[in-house]
Backbone bond lengths (Angstrom), bond angles and torsions (degrees), N, CA, C in turn:
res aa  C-N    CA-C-N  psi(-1)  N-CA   C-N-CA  omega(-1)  CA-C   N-CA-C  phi
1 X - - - 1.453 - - 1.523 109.90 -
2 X 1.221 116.18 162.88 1.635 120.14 -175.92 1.578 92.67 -100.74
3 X 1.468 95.51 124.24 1.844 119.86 157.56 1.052 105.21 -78.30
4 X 1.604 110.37 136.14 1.347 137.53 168.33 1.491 110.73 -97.12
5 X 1.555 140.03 95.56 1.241 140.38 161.60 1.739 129.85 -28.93
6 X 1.267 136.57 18.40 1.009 119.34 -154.98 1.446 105.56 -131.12
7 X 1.547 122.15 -172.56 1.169 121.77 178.03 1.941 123.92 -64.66
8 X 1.527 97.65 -25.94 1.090 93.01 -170.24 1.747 128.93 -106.37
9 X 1.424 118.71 -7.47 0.941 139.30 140.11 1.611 142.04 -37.42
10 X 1.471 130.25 57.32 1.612 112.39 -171.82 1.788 107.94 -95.87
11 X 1.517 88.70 164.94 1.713 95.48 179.00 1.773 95.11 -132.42
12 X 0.761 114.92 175.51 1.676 146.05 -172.40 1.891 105.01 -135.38
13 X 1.229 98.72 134.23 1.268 105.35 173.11 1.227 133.29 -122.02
14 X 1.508 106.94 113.66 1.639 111.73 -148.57 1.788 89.00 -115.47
15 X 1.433 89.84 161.61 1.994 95.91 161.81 1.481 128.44 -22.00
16 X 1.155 99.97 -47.35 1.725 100.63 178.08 2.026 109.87 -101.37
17 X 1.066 84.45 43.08 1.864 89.67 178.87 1.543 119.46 84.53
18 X 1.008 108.88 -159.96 1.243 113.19 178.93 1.376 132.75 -77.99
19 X 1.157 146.48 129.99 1.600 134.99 -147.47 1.416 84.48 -146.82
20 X 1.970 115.93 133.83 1.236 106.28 162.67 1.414 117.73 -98.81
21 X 1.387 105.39 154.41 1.522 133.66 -179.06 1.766 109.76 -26.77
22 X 1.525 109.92 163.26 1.289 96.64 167.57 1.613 130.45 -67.96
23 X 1.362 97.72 -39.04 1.981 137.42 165.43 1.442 91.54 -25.62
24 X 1.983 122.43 -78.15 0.982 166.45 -165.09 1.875 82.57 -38.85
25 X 1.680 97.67 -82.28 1.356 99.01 -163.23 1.537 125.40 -50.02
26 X 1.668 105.68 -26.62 1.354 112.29 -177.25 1.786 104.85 -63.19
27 X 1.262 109.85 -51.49 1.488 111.49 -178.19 1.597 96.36 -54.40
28 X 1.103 129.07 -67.29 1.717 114.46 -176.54 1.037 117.92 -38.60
29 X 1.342 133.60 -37.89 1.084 125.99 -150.40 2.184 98.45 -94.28
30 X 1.255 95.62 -39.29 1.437 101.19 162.13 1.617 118.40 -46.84
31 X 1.529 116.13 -58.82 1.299 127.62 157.76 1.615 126.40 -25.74
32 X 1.121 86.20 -47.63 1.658 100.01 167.01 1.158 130.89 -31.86
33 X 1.191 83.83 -87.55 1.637 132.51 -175.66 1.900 90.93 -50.12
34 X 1.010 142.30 -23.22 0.931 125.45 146.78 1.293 128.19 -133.08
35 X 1.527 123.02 75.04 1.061 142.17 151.40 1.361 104.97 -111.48
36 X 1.756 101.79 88.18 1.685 114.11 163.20 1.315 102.19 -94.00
37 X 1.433 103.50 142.37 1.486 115.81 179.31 1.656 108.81 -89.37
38 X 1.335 125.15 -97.85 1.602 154.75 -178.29 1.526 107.09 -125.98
39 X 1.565 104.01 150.65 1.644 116.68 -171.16 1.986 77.34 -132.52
40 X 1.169 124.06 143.88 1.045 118.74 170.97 1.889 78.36 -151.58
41 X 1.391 90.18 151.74 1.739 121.37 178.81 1.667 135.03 -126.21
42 X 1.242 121.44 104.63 1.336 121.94 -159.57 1.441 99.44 -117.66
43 X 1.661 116.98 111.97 1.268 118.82 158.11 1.552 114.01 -100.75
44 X 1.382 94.52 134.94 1.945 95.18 162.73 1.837 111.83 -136.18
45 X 1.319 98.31 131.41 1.231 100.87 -167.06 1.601 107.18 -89.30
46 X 1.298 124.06 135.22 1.385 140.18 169.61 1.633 120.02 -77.48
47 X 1.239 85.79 168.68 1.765 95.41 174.16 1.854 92.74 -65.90
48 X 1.547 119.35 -84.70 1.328 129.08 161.74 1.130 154.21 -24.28
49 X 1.246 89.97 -51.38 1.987 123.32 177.88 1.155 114.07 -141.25
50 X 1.487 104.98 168.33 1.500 115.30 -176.56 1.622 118.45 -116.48
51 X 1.193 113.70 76.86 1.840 103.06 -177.54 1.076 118.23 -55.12
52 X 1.283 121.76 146.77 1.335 141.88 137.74 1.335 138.46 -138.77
53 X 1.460 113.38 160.96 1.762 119.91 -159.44 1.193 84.22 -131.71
54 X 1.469 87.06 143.92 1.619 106.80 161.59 1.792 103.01 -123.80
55 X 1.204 115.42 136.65 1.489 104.49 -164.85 1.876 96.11 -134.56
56 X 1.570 116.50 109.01 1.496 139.71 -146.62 1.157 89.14 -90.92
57 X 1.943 157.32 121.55 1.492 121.63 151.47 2.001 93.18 -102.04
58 X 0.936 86.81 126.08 1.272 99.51 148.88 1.788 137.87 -110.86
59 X 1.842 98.62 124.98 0.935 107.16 176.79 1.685 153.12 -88.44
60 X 1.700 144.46 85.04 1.081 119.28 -168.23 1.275 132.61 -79.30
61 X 1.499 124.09 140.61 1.395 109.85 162.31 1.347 120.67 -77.46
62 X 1.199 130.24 -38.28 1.744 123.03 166.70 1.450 94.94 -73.26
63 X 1.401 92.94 157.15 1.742 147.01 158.71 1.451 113.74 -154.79
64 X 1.170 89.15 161.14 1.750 116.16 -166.55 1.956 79.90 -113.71
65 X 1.885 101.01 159.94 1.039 111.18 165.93 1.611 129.75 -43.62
66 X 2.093 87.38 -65.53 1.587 104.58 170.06 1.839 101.21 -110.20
67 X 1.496 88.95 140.57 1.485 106.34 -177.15 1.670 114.95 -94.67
68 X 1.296 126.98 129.01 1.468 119.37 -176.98 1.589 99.35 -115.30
69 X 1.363 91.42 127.54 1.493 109.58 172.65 1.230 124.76 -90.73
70 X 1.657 125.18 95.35 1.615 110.03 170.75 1.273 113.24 -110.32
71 X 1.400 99.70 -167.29 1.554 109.18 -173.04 1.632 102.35 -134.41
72 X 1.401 126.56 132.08 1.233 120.35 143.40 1.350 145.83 -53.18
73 X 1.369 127.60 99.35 1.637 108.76 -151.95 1.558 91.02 -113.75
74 X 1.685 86.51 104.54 1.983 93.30 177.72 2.034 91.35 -150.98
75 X 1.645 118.61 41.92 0.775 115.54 -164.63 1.678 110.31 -77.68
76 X 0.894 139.10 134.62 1.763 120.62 -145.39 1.856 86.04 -124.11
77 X 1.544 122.77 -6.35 1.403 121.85 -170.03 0.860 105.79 -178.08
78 X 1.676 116.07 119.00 1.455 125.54 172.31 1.342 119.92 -45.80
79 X 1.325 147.33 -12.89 1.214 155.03 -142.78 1.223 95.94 -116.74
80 X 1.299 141.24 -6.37 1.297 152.14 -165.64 1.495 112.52 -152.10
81 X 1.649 120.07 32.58 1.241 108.53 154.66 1.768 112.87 -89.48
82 X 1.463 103.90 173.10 0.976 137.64 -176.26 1.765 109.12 -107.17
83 X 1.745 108.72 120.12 1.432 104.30 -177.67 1.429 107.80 -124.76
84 X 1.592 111.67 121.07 1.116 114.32 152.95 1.809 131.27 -33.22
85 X 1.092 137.02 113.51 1.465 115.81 178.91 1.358 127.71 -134.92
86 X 1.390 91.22 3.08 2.039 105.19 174.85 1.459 106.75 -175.46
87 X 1.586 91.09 128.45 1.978 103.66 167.35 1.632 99.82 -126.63
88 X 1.373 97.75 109.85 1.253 107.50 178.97 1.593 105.91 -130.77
89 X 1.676 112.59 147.48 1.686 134.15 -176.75 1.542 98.23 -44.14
90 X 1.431 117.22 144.00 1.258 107.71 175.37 1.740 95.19 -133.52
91 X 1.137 119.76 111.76 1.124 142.32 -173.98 1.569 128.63 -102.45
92 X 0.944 101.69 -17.63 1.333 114.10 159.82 1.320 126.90 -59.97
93 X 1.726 131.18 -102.52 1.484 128.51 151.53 1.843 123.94 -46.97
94 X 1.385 120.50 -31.79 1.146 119.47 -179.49 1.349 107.39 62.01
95 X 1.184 98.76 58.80 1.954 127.44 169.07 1.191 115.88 -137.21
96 X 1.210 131.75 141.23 0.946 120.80 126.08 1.401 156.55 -8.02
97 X 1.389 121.86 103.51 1.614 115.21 -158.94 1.119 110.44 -145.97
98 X 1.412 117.54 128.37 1.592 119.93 169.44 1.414 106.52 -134.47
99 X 1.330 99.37 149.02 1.790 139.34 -154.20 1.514 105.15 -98.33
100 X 0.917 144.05 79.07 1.482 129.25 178.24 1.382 113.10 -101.99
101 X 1.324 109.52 102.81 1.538 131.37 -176.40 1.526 126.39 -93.41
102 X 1.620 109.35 84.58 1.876 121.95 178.25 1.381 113.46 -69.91
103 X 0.942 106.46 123.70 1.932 96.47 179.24 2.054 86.47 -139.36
104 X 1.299 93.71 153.83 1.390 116.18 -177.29 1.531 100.05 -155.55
105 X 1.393 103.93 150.72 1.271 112.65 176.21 1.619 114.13 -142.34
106 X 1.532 115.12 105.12 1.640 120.51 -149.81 1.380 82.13 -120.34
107 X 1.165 93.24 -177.28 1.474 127.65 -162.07 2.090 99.66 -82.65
108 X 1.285 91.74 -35.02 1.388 101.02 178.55 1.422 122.87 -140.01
109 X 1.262 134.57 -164.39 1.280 132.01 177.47 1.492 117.33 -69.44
110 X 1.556 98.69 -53.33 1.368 121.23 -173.31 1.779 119.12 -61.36
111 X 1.628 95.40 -39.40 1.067 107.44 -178.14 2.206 124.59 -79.56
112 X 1.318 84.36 -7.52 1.712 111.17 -177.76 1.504 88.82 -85.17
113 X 1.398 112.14 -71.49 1.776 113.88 -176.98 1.259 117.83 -39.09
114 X 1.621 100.48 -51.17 1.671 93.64 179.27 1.899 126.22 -76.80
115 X 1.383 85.84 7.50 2.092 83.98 -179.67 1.489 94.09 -109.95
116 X 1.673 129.61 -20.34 1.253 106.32 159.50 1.562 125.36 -80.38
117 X 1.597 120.64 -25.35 1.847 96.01 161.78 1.148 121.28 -54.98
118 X 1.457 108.88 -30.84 1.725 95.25 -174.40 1.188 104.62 -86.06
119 X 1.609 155.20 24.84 1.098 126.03 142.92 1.233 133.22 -60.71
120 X 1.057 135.65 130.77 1.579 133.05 -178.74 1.695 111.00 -110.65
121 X 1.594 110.26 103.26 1.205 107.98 177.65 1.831 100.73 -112.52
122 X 1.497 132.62 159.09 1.324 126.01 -165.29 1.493 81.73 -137.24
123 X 1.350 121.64 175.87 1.490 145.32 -131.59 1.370 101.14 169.43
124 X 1.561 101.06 134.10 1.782 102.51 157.23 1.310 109.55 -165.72
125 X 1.508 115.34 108.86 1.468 111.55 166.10 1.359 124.18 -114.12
126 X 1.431 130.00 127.95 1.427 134.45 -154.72 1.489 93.89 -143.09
127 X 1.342 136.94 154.70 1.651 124.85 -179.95 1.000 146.52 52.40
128 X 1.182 107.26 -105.95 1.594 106.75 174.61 1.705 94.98 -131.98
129 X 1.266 127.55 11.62 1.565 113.70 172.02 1.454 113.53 -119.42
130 X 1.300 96.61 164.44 1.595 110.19 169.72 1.327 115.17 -117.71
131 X 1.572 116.77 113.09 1.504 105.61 174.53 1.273 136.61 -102.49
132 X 1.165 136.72 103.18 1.687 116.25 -162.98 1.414 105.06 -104.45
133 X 0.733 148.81 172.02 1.485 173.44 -1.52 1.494 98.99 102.88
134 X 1.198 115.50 140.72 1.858 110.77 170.41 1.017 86.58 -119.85
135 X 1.042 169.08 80.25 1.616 159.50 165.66 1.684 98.84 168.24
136 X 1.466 116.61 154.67 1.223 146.41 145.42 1.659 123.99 -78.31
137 X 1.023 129.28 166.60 1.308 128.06 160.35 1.733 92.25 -131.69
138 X 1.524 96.83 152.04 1.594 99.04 172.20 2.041 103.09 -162.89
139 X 1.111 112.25 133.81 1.695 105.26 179.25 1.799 105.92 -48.61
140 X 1.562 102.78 151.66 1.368 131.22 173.68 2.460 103.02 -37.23
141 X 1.425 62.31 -55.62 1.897 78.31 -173.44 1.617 97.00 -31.91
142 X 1.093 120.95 -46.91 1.469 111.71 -150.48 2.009 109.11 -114.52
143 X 1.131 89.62 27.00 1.775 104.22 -173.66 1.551 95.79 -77.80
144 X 0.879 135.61 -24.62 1.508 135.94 -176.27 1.710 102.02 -81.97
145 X 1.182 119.68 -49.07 1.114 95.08 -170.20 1.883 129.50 -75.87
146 X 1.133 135.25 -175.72 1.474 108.95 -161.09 1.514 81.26 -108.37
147 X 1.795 106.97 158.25 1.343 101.03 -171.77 2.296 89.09 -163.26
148 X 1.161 93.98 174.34 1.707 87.44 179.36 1.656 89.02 174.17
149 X 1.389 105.41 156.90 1.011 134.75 -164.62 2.182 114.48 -131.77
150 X 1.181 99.77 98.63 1.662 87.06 167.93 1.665 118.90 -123.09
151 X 0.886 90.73 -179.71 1.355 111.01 -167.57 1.834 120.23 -123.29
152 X 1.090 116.64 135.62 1.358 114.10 177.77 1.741 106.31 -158.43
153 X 1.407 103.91 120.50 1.410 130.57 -173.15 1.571 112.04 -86.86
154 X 1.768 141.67 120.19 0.906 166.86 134.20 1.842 118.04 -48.20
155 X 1.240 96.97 90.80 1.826 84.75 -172.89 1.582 98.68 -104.05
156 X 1.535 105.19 159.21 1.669 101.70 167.79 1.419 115.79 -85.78
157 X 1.205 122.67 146.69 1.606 117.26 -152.91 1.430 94.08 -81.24
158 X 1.635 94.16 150.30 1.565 107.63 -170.10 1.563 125.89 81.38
159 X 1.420 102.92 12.27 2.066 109.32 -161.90 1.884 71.50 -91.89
160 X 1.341 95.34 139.81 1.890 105.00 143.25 1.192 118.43 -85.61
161 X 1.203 114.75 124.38 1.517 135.86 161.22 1.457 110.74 -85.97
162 X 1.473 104.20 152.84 1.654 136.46 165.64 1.551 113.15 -128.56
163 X 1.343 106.68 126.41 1.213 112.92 179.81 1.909 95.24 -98.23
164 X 1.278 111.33 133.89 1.527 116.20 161.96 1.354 124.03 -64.08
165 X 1.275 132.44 138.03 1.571 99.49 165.09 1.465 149.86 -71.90
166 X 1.544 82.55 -8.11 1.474 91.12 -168.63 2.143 84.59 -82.68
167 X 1.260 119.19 5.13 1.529 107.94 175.79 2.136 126.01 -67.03
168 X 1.747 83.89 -25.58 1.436 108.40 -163.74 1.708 101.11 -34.16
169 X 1.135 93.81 -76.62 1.781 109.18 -169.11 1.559 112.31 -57.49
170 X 1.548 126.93 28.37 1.209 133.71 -178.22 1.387 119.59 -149.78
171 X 1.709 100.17 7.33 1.155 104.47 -178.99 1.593 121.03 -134.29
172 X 1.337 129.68 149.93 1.422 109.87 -171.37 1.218 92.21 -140.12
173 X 1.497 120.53 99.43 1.670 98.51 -173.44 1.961 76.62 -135.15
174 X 1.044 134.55 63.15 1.223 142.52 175.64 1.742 101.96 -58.32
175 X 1.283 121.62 -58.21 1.349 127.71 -166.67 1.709 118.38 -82.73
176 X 1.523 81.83 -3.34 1.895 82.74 -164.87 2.109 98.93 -70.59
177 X 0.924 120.73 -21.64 1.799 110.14 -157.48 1.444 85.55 -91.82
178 X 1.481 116.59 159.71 1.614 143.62 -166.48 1.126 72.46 -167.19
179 X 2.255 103.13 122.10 1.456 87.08 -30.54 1.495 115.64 -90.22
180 X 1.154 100.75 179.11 1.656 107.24 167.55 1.539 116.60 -3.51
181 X 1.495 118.92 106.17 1.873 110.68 -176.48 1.337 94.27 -155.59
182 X 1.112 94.68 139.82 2.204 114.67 -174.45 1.594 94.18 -75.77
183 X 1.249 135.17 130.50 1.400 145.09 -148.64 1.724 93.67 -106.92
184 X 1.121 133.85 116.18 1.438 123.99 165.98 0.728 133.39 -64.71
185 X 1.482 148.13 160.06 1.679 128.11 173.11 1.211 98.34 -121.89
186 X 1.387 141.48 94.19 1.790 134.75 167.01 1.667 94.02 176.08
187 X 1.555 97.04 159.60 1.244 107.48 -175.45 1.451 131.43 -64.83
188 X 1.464 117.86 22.51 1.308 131.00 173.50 1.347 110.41 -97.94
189 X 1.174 106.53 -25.34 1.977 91.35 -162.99 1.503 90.93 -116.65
190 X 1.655 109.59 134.27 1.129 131.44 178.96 1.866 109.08 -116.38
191 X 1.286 113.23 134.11 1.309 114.40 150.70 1.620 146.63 -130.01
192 X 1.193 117.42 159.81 1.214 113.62 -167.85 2.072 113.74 -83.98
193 X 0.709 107.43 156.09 2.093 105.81 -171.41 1.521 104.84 -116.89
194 X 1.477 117.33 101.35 1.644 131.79 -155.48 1.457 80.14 -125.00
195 X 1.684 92.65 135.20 1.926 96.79 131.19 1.301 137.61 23.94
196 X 1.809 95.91 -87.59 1.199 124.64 -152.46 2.079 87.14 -85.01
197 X 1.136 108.25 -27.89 1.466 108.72 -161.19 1.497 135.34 153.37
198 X 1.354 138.08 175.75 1.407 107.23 168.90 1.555 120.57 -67.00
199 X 1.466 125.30 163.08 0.918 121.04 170.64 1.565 114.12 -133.41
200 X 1.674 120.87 168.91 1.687 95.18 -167.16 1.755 83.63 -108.70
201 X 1.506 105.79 146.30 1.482 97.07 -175.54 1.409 110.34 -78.17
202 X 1.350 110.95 -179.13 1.882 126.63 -173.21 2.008 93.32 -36.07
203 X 1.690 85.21 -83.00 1.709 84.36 -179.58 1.397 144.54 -8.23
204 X 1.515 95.83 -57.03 1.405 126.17 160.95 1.495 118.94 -25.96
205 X 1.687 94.96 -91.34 1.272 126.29 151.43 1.521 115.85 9.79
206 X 1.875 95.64 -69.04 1.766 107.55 -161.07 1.278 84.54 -88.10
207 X 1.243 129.22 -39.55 1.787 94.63 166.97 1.202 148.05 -25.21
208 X 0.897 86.96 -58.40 1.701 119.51 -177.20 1.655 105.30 -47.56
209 X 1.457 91.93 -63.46 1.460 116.16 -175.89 1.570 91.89 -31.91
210 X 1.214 121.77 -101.98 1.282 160.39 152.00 1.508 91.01 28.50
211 X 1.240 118.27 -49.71 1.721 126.68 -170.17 1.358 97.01 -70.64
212 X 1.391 132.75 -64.76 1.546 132.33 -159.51 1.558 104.59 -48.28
């Protein structure tokens, strides 16, 4: 995990390194909560309709060594899930970064803008997890129009990941591992975030083995 030098930050040092405080975590997690990155906006106008994206990055300054990925499963309507669709190395800042991508497609401009404020998607990262939400909320008014929500994850290269299980059915990252590897969803299989792609670490690996 990344140490913060300052007065207000403490950690405790347990067997597996250093772990910060609960105190600690509350300030991160405050920290968070506002580390906005870029809002960038893409309209394209149709024969029919009028799309538009609103594309959220959000930025963290904490990370944990290994990152756990869950999902909130309180999805109340298929029409309003939330899809995982890429975890890719982020090499650039070497943060943490997530992509939250609104797209609606209305009848008009105005009417696209106004069904993406009202989407309500929630987020929470505190520790060592990431929690998202599988679902949106959005008012009745705007259930007709077509609308979707994705997601795309920025890891710092070399972070271990955990996929949750309850993540499976929200995620499609089939092509992301080099080479080619069926992605698990449960608290056994860990991977590493390369370059080239995910990878499943050694451990993993002898798991696997172990099954054949």
């Amino acid at each position: 995990m990344m140490v913060k030098f300052d007065k207000k930050h403490y950690y405790k040092v347990t067997k597996d390194g250093l772990e910060p405080t609960d105190q600690t975590l509350q300030i991160i997690k405050k920290e968070n909560k506002k580390s906005r990155g870029t809002i960038k906006i893409i309209d394209d106008k149709k024969e029919f309709y009028h799309r538009r994206k609103v594309i959220e990055t959000v930025l963290f300054d904490h990370y944990p060594d290994t990152l756990f990925i869950k999902m909130n499963k309180k999805n109340p309507s298929q029409n309003n899930n939330v899809q995982i669709i890429k975890v890719v190395s982020n090499s650039f800042n070497n943060k943490v970064e997530l992509k939250i991508e609104k797209k609606a497609d209305g009848k008009t401009k105005n009417k696209s803008t106004k069904c993406i404020k009202n989407m309500k998607f929630n987020w929470d990262f505190s520790g060592k997890t990431l929690l998202l939400d599988d679902y949106f909320e959005i008012p009745k008014k705007y259930e007709k129009t077509p609308r979707a929500i994705f997601l795309e994850l920025k890891i710092p290269e070399n972070m271990i990941i955990n996929f949750d299980k309850n993540t499976e059915k929200s995620c499609y990252l089939s092509n992301e591992t080099v080479p080619p590897y069926k992605i698990h969803f449960d608290k056994n299989h860990y991977y590493k975030v390369t370059k080239k792609g995910i990878q499943p670490t050694k451990e993993t690996l002898k798991l696997e083995e172990k099954k054949k």
